[in-house]
C-alpha positions as CSV (number, residue, x, y, z in Angstrom):
1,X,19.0,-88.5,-36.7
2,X,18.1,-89.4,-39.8
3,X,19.4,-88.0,-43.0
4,X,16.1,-86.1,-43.8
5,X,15.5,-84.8,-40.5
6,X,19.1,-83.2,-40.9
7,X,18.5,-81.9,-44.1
8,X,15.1,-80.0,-42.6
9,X,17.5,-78.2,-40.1
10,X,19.7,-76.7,-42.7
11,X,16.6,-75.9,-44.6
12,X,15.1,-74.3,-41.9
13,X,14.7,-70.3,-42.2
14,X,15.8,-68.2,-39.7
15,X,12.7,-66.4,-38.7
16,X,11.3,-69.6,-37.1
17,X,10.5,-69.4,-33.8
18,X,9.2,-72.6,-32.8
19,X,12.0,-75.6,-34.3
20,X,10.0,-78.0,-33.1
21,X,6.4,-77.5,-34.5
22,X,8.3,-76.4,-37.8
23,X,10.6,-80.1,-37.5
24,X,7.1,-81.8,-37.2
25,X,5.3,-79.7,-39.8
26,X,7.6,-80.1,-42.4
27,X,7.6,-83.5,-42.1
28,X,4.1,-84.0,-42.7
29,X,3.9,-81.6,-45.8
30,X,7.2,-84.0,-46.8
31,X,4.7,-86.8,-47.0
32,X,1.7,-85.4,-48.4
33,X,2.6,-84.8,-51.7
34,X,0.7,-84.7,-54.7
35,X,1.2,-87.4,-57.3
36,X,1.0,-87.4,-61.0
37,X,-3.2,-87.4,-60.8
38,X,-2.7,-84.6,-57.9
39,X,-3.7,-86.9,-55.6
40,X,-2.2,-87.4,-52.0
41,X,0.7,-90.2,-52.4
42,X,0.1,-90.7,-48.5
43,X,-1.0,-94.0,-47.8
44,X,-3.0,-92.4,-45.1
45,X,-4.9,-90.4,-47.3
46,X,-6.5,-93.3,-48.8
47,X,-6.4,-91.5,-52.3
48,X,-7.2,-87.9,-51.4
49,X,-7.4,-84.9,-54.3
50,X,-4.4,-82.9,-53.1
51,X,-4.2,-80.2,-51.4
52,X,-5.3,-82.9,-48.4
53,X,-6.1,-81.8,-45.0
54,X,-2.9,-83.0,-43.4
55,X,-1.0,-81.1,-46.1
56,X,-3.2,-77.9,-45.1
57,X,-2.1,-78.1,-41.9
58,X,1.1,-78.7,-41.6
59,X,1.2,-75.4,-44.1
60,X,-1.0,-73.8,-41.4
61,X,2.1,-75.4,-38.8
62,X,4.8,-74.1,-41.2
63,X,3.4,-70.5,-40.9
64,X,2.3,-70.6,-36.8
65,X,5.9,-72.0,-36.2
66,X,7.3,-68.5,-37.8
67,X,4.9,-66.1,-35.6
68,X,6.5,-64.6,-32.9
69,X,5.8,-65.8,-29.4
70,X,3.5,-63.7,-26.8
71,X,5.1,-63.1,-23.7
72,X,2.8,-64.3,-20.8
73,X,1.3,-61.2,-18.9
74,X,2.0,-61.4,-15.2
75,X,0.0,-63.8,-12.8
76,X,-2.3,-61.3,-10.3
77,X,-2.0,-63.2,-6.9
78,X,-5.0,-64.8,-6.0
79,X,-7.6,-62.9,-4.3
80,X,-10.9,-64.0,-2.1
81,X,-13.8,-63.5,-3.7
82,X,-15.5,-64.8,-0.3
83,X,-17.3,-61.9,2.3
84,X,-15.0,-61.0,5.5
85,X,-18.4,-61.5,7.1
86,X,-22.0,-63.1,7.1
87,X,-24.0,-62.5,4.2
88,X,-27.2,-60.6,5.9
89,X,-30.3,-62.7,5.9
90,X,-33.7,-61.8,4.2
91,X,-36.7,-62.6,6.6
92,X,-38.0,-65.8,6.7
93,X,-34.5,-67.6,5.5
94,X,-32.7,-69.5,7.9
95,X,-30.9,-67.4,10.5
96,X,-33.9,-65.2,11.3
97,X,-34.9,-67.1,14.3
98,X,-36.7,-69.4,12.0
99,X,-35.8,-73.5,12.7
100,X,-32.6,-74.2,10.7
101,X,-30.9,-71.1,12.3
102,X,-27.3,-70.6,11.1
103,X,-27.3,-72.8,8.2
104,X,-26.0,-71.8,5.0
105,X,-28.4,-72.6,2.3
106,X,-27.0,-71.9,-0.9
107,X,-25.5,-74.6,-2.6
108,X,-22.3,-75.6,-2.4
109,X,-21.6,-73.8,0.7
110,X,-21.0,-76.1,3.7
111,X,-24.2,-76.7,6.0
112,X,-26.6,-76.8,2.4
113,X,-27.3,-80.1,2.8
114,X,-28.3,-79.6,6.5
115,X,-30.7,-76.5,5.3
116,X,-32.7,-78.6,3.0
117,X,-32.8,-81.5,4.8
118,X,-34.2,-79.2,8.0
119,X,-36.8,-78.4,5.5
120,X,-37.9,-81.5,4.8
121,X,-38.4,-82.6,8.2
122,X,-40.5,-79.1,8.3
123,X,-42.2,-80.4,5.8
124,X,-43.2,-83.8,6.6
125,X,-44.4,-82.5,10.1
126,X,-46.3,-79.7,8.9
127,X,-48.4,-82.6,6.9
Protein backbone atom coordinates (compact mmCIF):
# COMPACT_ATOMS: atom_id res chain seq x y z
CA UNK A 1 0.00 0.00 0.00
CA UNK A 2 0.92 3.17 -0.61
CA UNK A 3 1.71 5.77 1.95
CA UNK A 4 -1.51 7.88 1.05
CA UNK A 5 -3.77 5.06 0.82
CA UNK A 6 -2.57 4.27 4.54
CA UNK A 7 -3.01 7.64 5.71
CA UNK A 8 -6.96 7.53 4.29
CA UNK A 9 -7.49 4.47 6.69
CA UNK A 10 -6.44 6.26 9.82
CA UNK A 11 -8.35 9.15 8.57
CA UNK A 12 -11.19 7.36 8.05
CA UNK A 13 -14.27 8.03 10.55
CA UNK A 14 -15.88 5.46 12.23
CA UNK A 15 -19.39 5.82 11.17
CA UNK A 16 -18.47 4.58 7.64
CA UNK A 17 -19.98 1.71 6.52
CA UNK A 18 -18.82 1.08 3.24
CA UNK A 19 -14.47 1.19 3.41
CA UNK A 20 -14.28 0.65 0.17
CA UNK A 21 -16.47 3.24 -1.76
CA UNK A 22 -15.15 5.71 0.97
CA UNK A 23 -11.12 4.34 0.06
CA UNK A 24 -12.17 5.21 -3.65
CA UNK A 25 -14.01 8.36 -2.90
CA UNK A 26 -11.52 9.93 -1.04
CA UNK A 27 -9.18 9.41 -3.43
CA UNK A 28 -10.79 11.16 -6.10
CA UNK A 29 -11.80 14.29 -3.94
CA UNK A 30 -7.70 13.96 -3.12
CA UNK A 31 -7.13 14.78 -6.71
CA UNK A 32 -9.60 17.21 -7.56
CA UNK A 33 -8.49 20.02 -5.84
CA UNK A 34 -8.90 23.58 -6.50
CA UNK A 35 -5.80 25.59 -7.44
CA UNK A 36 -4.90 29.11 -6.77
CA UNK A 37 -7.54 30.34 -9.81
CA UNK A 38 -10.13 27.75 -8.13
CA UNK A 39 -9.76 25.75 -10.88
CA UNK A 40 -9.55 21.82 -10.97
CA UNK A 41 -5.54 20.97 -10.72
CA UNK A 42 -6.71 17.45 -12.29
CA UNK A 43 -5.22 16.95 -15.48
CA UNK A 44 -8.46 15.29 -16.35
CA UNK A 45 -10.45 18.14 -15.87
CA UNK A 46 -8.86 19.90 -18.61
CA UNK A 47 -9.12 23.27 -16.57
CA UNK A 48 -12.48 23.01 -14.86
CA UNK A 49 -13.96 26.00 -12.38
CA UNK A 50 -13.81 23.91 -9.15
CA UNK A 51 -16.22 22.48 -7.51
CA UNK A 52 -15.78 19.85 -10.75
CA UNK A 53 -18.04 17.10 -11.26
CA UNK A 54 -15.66 14.40 -10.15
CA UNK A 55 -15.11 16.38 -6.99
CA UNK A 56 -19.07 16.40 -6.54
CA UNK A 57 -19.22 13.08 -6.60
CA UNK A 58 -16.86 11.64 -4.78
CA UNK A 59 -18.41 14.14 -1.99
CA UNK A 60 -21.81 12.58 -2.98
CA UNK A 61 -19.42 8.90 -2.40
CA UNK A 62 -17.96 10.25 0.83
CA UNK A 63 -21.53 10.82 2.26
CA UNK A 64 -23.35 7.35 0.62
CA UNK A 65 -20.26 5.42 2.05
CA UNK A 66 -21.54 6.70 5.74
CA UNK A 67 -25.38 5.61 5.28
CA UNK A 68 -26.28 2.73 6.85
CA UNK A 69 -26.83 -0.41 4.81
CA UNK A 70 -30.56 -1.86 4.06
CA UNK A 71 -30.93 -5.28 4.93
CA UNK A 72 -32.32 -7.25 1.95
CA UNK A 73 -36.08 -8.25 2.62
CA UNK A 74 -36.64 -12.01 2.19
CA UNK A 75 -36.79 -13.68 -1.36
CA UNK A 76 -40.78 -15.05 -1.77
CA UNK A 77 -40.18 -18.54 -3.54
CA UNK A 78 -41.17 -18.39 -6.91
CA UNK A 79 -44.71 -18.92 -7.75
CA UNK A 80 -46.55 -19.91 -11.30
CA UNK A 81 -48.25 -17.37 -12.66
CA UNK A 82 -49.44 -20.07 -15.40
CA UNK A 83 -53.43 -21.60 -15.25
CA UNK A 84 -53.56 -25.35 -13.68
CA UNK A 85 -55.76 -25.66 -16.75
CA UNK A 86 -56.86 -24.51 -20.39
CA UNK A 87 -57.70 -21.11 -20.73
CA UNK A 88 -61.57 -21.38 -22.05
CA UNK A 89 -61.95 -20.46 -25.63
CA UNK A 90 -64.23 -17.64 -27.09
CA UNK A 91 -66.21 -18.82 -30.18
CA UNK A 92 -64.73 -18.74 -33.34
CA UNK A 93 -60.94 -19.02 -31.87
CA UNK A 94 -59.11 -21.98 -32.32
CA UNK A 95 -60.27 -24.86 -30.25
CA UNK A 96 -64.01 -24.45 -30.92
CA UNK A 97 -64.07 -27.05 -33.60
CA UNK A 98 -62.90 -24.44 -36.01
CA UNK A 99 -59.52 -25.68 -38.27
CA UNK A 100 -56.52 -25.02 -36.10
CA UNK A 101 -58.18 -26.85 -33.12
CA UNK A 102 -55.89 -26.96 -30.03
CA UNK A 103 -53.47 -24.43 -30.89
CA UNK A 104 -52.43 -21.81 -28.69
CA UNK A 105 -52.53 -18.51 -30.31
CA UNK A 106 -51.26 -15.97 -28.21
CA UNK A 107 -47.84 -15.11 -28.63
CA UNK A 108 -45.16 -16.54 -27.16
CA UNK A 109 -47.00 -19.51 -26.06
CA UNK A 110 -45.85 -22.71 -27.88
CA UNK A 111 -48.01 -23.79 -30.95
CA UNK A 112 -48.42 -19.59 -31.95
CA UNK A 113 -46.58 -19.97 -34.86
CA UNK A 114 -48.66 -23.01 -35.95
CA UNK A 115 -52.01 -20.85 -35.25
CA UNK A 116 -51.04 -18.10 -37.55
CA UNK A 117 -49.58 -20.01 -40.06
CA UNK A 118 -53.04 -22.30 -40.09
CA UNK A 119 -54.58 -19.00 -40.83
CA UNK A 120 -52.69 -18.18 -43.56
CA UNK A 121 -53.20 -21.26 -45.38
CA UNK A 122 -57.16 -20.33 -44.49
CA UNK A 123 -56.50 -17.58 -46.06
CA UNK A 124 -54.91 -18.23 -49.24
CA UNK A 125 -57.63 -20.97 -49.87
CA UNK A 126 -60.55 -18.91 -49.07
CA UNK A 127 -59.17 -16.55 -52.11
Amino acid sequence: MSEASTDRVADRPAEVTDPLLWDLAAAVADAHQPDAERVCASPSCAGAAWPCAAWNNAQAGLSAARTPRQSAAPRQPATSTQPASPRPVAAGQPGDGQPGAGQAGVAGEPGAVAARTGARSLAATAA
